[in-house]
CHARMM-style PDB file with segment names, atoms N, HN, CA, C and O in Angstrom:
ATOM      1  N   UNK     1      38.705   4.872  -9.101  1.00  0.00      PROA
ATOM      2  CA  UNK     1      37.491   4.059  -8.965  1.00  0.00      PROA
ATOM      3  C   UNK     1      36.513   4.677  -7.963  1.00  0.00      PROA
ATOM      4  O   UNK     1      35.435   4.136  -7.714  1.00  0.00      PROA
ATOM      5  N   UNK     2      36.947   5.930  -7.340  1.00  0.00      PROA
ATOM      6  HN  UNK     2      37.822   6.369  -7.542  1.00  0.00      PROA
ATOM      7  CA  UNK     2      35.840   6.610  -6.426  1.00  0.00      PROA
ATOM      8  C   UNK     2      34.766   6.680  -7.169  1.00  0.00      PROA
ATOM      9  O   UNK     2      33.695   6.477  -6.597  1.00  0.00      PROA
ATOM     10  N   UNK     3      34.759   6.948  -8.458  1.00  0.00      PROA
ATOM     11  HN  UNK     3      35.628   7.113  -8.923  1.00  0.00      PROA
ATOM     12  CA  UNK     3      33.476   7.467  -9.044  1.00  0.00      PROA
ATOM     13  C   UNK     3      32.751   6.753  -9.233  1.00  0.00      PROA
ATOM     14  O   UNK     3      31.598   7.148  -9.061  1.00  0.00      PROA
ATOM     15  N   UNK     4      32.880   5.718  -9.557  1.00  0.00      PROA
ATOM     16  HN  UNK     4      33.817   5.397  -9.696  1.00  0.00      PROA
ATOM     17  CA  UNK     4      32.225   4.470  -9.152  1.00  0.00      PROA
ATOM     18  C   UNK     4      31.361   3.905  -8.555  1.00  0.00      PROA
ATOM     19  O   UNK     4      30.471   3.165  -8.974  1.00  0.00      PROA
ATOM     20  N   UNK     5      31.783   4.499  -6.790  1.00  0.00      PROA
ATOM     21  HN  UNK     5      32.506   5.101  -6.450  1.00  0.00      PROA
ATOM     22  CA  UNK     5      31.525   4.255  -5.656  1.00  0.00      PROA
ATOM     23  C   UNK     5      30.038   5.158  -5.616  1.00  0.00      PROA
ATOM     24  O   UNK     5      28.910   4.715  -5.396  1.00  0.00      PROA
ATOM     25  N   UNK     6      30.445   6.548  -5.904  1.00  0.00      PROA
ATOM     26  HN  UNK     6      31.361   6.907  -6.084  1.00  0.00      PROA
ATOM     27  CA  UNK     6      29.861   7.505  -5.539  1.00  0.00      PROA
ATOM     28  C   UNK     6      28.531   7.092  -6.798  1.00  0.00      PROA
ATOM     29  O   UNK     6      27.370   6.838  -6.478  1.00  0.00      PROA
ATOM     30  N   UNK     7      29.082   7.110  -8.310  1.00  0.00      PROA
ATOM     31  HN  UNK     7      30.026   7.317  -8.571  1.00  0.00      PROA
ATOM     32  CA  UNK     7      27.636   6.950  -9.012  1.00  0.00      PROA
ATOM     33  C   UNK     7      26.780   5.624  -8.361  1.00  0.00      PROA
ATOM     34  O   UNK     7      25.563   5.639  -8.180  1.00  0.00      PROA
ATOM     35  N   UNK     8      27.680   4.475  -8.049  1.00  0.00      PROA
ATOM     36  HN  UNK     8      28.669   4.463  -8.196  1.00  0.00      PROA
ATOM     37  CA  UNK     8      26.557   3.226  -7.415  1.00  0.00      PROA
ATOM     38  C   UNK     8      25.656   4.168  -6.057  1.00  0.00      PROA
ATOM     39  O   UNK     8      24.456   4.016  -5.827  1.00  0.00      PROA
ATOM     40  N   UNK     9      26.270   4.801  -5.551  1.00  0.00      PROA
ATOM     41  HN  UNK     9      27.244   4.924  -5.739  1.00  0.00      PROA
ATOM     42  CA  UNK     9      25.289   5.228  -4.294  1.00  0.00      PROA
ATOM     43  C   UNK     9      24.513   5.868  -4.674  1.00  0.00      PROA
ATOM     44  O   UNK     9      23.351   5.582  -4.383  1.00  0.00      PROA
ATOM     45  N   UNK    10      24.755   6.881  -5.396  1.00  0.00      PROA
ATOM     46  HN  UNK    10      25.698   7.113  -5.633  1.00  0.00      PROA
ATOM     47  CA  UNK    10      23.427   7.613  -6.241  1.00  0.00      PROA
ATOM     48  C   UNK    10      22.450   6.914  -6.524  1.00  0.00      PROA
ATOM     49  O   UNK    10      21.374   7.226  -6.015  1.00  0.00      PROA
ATOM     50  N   UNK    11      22.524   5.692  -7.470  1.00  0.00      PROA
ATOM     51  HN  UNK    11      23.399   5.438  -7.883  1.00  0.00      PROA
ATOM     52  CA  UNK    11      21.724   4.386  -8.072  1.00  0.00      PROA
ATOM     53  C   UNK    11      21.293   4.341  -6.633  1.00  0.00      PROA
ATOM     54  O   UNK    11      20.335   5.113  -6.659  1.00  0.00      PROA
ATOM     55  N   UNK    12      21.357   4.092  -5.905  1.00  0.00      PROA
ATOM     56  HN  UNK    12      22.136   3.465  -5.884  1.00  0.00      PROA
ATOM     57  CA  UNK    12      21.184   3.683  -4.854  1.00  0.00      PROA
ATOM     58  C   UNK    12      20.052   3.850  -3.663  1.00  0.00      PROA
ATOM     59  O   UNK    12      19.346   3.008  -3.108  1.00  0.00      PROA
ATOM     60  N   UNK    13      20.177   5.437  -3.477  1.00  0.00      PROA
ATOM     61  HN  UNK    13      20.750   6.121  -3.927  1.00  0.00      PROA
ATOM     62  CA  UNK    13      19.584   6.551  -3.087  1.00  0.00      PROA
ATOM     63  C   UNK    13      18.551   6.913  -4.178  1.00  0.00      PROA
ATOM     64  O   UNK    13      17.460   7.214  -3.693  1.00  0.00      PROA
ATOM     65  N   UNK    14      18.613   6.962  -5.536  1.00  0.00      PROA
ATOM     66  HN  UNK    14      19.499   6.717  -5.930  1.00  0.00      PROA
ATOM     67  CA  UNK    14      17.489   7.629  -6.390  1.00  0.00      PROA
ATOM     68  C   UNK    14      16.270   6.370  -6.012  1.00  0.00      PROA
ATOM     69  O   UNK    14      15.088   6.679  -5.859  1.00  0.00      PROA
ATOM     70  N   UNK    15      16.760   4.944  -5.894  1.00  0.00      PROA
ATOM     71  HN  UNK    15      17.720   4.693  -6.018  1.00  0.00      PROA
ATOM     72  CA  UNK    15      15.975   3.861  -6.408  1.00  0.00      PROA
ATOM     73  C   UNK    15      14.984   3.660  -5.274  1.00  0.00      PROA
ATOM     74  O   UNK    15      13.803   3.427  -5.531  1.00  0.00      PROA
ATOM     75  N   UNK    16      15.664   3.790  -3.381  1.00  0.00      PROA
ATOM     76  HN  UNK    16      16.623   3.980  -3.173  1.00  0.00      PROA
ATOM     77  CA  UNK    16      14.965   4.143  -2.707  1.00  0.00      PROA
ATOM     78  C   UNK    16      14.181   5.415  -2.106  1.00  0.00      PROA
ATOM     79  O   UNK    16      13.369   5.260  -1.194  1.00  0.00      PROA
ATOM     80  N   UNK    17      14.471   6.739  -2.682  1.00  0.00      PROA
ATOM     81  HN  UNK    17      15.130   6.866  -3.423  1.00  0.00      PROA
ATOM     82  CA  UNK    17      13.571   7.692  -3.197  1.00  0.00      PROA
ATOM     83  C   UNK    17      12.436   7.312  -3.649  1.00  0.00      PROA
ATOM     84  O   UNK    17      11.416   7.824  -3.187  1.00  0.00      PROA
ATOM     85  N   UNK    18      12.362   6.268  -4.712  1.00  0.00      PROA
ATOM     86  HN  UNK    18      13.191   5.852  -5.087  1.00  0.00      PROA
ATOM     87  CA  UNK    18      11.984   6.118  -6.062  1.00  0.00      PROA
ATOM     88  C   UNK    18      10.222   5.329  -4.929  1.00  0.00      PROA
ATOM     89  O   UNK    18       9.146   5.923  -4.868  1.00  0.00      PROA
ATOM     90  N   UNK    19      10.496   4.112  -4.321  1.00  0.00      PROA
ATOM     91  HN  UNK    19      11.370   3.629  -4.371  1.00  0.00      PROA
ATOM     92  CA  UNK    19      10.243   3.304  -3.503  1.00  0.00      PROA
ATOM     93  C   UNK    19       9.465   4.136  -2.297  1.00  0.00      PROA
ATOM     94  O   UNK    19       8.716   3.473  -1.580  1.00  0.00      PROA
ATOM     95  N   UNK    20       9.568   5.197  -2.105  1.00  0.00      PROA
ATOM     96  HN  UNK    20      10.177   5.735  -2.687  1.00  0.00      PROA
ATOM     97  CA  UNK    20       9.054   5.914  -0.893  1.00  0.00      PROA
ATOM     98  C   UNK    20       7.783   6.385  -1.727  1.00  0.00      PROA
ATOM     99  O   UNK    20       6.692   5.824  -1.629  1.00  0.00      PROA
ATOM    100  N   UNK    21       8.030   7.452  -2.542  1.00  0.00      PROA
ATOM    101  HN  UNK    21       8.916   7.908  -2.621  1.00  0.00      PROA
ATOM    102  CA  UNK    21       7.230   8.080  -3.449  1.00  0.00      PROA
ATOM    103  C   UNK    21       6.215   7.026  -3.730  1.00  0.00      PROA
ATOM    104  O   UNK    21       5.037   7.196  -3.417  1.00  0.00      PROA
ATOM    105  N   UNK    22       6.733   5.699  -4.444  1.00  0.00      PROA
ATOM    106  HN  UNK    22       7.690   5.560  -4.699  1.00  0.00      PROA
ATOM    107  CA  UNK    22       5.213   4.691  -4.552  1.00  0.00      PROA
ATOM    108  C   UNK    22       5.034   4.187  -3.453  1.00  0.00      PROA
ATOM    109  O   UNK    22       3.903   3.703  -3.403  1.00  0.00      PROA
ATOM    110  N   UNK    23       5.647   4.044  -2.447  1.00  0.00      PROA
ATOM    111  HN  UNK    23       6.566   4.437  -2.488  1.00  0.00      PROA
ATOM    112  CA  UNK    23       4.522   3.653  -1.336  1.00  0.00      PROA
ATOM    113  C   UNK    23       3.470   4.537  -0.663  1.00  0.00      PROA
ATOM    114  O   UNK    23       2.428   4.030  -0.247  1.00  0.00      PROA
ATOM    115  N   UNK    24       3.723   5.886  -0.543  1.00  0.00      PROA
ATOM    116  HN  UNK    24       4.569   6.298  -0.880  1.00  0.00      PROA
ATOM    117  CA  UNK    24       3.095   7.075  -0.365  1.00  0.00      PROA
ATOM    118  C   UNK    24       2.039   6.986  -1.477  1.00  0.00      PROA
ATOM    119  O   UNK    24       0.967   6.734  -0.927  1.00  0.00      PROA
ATOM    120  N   UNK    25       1.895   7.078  -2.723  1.00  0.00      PROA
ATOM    121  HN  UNK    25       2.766   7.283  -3.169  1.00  0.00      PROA
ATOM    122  CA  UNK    25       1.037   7.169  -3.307  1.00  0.00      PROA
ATOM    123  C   UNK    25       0.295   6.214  -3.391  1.00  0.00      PROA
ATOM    124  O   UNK    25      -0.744   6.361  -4.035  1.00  0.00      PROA
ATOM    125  N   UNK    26       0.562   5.046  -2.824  1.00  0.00      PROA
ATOM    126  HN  UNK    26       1.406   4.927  -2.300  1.00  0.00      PROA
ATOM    127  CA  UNK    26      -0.123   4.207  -2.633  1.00  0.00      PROA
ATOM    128  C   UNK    26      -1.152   3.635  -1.030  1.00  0.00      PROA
ATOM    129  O   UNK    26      -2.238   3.114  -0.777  1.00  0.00      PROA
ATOM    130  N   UNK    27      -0.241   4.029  -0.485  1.00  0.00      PROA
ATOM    131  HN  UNK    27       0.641   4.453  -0.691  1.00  0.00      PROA
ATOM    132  CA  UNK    27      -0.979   4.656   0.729  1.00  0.00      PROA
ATOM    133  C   UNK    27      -2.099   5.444   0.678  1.00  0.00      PROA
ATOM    134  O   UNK    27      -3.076   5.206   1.388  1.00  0.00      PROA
ATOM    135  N   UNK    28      -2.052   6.329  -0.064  1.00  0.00      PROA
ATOM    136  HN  UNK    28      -1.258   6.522  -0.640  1.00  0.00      PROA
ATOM    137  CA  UNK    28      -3.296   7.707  -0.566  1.00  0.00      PROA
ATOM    138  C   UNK    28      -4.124   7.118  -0.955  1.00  0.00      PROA
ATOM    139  O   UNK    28      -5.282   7.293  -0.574  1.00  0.00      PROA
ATOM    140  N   UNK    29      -3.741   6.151  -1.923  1.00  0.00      PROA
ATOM    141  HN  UNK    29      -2.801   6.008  -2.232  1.00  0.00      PROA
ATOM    142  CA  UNK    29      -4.735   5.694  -2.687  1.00  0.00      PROA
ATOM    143  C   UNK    29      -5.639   4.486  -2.073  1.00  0.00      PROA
ATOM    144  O   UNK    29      -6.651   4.053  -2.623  1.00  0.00      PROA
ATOM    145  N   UNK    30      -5.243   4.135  -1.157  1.00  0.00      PROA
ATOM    146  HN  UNK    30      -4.420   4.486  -0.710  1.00  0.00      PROA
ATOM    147  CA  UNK    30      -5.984   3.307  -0.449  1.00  0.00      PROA
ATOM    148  C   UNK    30      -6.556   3.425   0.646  1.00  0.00      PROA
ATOM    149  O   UNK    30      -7.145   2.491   1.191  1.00  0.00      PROA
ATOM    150  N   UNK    31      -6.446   4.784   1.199  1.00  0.00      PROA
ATOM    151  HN  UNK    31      -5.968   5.542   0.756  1.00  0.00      PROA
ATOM    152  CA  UNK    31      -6.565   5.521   2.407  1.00  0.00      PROA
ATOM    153  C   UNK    31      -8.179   5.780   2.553  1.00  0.00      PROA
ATOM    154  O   UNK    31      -8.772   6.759   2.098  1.00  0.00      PROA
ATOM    155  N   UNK    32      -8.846   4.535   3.392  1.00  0.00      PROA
ATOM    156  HN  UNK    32      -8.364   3.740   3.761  1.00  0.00      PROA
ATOM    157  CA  UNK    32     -10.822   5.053   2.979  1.00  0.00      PROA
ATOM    158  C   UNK    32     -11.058   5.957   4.309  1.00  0.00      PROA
ATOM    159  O   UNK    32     -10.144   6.124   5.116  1.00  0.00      PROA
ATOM    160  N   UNK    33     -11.970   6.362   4.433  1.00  0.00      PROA
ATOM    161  HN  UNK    33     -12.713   6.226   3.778  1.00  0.00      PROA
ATOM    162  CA  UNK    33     -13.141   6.928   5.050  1.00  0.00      PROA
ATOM    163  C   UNK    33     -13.604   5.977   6.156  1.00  0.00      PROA
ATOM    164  O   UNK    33     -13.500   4.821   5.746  1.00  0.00      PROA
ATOM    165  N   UNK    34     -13.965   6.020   7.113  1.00  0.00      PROA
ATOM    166  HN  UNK    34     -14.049   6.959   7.447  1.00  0.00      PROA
ATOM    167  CA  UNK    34     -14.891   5.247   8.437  1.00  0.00      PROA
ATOM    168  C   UNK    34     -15.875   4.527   7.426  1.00  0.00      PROA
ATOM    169  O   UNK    34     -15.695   3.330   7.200  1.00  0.00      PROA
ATOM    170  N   UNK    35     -16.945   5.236   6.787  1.00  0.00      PROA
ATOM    171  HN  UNK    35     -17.092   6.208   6.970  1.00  0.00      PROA
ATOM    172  CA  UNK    35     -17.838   5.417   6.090  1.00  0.00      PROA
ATOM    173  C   UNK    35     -17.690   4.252   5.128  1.00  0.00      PROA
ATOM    174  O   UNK    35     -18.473   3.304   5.061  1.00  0.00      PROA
ATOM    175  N   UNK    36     -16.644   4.420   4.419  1.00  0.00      PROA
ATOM    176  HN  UNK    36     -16.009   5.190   4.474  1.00  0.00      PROA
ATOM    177  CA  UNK    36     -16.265   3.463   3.173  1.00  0.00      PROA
ATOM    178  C   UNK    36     -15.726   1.860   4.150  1.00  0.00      PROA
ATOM    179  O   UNK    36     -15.866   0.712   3.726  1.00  0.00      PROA
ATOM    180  N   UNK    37     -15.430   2.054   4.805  1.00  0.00      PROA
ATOM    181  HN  UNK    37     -15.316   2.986   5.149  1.00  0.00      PROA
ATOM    182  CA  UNK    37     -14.790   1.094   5.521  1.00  0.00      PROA
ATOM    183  C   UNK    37     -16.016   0.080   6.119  1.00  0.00      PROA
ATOM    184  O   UNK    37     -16.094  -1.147   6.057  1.00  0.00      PROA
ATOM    185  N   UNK    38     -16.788   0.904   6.621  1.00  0.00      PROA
ATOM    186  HN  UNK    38     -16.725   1.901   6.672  1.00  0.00      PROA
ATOM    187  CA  UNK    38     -18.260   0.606   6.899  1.00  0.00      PROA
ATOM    188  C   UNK    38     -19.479  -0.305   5.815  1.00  0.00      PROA
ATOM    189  O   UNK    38     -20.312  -1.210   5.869  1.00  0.00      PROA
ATOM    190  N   UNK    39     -19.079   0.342   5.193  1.00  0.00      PROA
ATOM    191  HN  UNK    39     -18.402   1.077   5.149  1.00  0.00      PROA
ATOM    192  CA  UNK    39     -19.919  -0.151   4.140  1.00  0.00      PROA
ATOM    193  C   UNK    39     -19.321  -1.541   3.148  1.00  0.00      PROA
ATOM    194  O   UNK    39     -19.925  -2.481   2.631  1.00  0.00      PROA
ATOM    195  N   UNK    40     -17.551  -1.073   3.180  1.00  0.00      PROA
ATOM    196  HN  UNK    40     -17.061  -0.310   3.600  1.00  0.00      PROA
ATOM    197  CA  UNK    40     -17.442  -2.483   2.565  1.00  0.00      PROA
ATOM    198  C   UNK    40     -17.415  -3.460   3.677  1.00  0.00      PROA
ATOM    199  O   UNK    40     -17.705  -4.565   3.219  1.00  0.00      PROA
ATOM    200  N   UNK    41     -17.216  -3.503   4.783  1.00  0.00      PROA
ATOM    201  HN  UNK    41     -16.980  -2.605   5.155  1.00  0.00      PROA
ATOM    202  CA  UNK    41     -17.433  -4.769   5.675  1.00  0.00      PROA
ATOM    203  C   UNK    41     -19.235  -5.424   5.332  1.00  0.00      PROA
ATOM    204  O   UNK    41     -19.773  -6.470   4.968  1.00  0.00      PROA
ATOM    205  N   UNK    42     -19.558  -4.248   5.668  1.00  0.00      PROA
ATOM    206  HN  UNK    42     -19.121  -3.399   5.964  1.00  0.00      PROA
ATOM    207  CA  UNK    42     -21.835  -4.663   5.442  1.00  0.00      PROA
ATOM    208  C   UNK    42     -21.635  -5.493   4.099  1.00  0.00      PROA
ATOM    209  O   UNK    42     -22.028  -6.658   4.040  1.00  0.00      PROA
ATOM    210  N   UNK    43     -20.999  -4.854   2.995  1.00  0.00      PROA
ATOM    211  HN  UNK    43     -20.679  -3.907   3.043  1.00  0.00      PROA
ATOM    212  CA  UNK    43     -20.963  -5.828   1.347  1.00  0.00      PROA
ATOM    213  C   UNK    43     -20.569  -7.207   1.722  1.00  0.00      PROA
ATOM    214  O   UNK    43     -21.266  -8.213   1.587  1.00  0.00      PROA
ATOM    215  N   UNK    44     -19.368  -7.138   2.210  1.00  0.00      PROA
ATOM    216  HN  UNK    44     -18.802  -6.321   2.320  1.00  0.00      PROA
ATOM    217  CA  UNK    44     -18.981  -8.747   3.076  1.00  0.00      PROA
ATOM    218  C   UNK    44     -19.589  -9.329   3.826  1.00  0.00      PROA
ATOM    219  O   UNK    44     -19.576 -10.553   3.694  1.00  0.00      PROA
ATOM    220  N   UNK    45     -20.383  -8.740   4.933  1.00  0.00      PROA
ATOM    221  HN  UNK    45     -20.392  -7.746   5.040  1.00  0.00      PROA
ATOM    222  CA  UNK    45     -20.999  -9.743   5.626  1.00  0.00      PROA
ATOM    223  C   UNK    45     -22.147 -10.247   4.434  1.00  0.00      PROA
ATOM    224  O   UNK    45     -22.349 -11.431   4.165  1.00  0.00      PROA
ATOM    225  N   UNK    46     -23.097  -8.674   3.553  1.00  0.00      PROA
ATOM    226  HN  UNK    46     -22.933  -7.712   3.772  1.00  0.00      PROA
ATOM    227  CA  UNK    46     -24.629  -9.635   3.369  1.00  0.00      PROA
ATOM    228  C   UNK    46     -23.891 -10.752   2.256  1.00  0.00      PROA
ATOM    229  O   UNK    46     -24.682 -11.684   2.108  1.00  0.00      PROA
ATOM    230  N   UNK    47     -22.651 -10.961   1.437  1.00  0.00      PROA
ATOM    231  HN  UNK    47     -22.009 -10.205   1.557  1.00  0.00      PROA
ATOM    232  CA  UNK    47     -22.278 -11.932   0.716  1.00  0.00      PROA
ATOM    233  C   UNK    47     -22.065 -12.996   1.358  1.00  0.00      PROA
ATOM    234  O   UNK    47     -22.578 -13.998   0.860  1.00  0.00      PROA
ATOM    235  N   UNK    48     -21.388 -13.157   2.453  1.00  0.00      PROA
ATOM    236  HN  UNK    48     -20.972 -12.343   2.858  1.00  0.00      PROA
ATOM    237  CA  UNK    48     -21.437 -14.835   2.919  1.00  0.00      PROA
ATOM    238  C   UNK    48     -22.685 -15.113   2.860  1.00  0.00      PROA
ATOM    239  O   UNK    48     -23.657 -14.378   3.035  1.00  0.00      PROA
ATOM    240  N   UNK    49     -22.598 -16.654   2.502  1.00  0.00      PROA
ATOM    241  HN  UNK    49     -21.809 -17.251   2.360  1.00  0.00      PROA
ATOM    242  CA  UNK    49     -23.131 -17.744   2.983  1.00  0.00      PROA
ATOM    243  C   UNK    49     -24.106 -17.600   3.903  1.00  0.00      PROA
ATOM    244  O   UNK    49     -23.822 -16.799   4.794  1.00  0.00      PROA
ATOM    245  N   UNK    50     -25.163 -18.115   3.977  1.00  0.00      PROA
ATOM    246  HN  UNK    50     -25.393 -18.766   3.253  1.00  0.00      PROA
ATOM    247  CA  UNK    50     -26.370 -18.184   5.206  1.00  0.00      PROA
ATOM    248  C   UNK    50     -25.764 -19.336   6.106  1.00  0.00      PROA
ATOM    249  O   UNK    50     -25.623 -20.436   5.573  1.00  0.00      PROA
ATOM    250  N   UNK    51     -25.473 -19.208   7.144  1.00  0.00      PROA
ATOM    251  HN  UNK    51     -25.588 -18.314   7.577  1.00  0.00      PROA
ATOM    252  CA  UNK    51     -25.002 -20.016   8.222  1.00  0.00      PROA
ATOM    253  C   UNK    51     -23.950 -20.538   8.436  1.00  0.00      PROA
ATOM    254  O   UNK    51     -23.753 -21.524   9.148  1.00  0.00      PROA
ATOM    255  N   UNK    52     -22.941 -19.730   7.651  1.00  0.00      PROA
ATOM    256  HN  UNK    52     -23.101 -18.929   7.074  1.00  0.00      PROA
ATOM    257  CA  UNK    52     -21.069 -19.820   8.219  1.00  0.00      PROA
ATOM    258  C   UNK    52     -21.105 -18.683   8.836  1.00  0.00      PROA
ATOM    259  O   UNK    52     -21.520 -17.551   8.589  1.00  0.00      PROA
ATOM    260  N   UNK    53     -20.180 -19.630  10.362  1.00  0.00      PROA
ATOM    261  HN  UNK    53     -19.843 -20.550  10.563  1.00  0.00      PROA
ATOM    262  CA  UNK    53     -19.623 -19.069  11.234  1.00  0.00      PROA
ATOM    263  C   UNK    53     -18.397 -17.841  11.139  1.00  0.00      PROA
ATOM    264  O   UNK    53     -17.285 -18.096  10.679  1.00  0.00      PROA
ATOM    265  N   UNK    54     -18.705 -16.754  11.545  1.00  0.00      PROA
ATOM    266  HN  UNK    54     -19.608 -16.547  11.919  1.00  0.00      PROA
ATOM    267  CA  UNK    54     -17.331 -16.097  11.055  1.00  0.00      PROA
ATOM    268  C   UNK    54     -16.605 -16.430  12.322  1.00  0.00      PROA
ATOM    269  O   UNK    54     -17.253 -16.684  13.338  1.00  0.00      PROA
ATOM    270  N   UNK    55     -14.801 -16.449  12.316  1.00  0.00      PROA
ATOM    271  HN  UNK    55     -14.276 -16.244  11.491  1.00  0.00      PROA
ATOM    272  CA  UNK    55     -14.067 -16.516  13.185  1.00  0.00      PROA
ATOM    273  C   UNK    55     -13.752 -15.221  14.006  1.00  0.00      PROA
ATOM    274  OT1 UNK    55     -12.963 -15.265  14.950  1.00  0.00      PROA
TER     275      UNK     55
END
């Protein structure tokens, strides 16, 4: 029954491999610029509301 043992850990190890790789690419992909960051806050502020308070 070692083999068992050893293929579940594999499963195991590939699946959190698996899990790194999409968080990394997802990281990238969401990774902005000062610039971009800048500009979507300005989109947010001129969309509120005329005279709500931000917290």
């Amino acid at each position: 029954m070692r083999w068992w043992k050893t293929l579940g850990l594999a499963g195991l190890v590939g699946v959190a491999a698996t899990g790194v790789v999409i968080a990394r690419q997802e990281r990238r992909r969401r990774a902005y610029t000062p610039d971009e960051v800048r500009e979507r806050l300005h989109a947010r502020l001129a969309a509120m509301p005329p005279g709500r308070e931000t917290d």
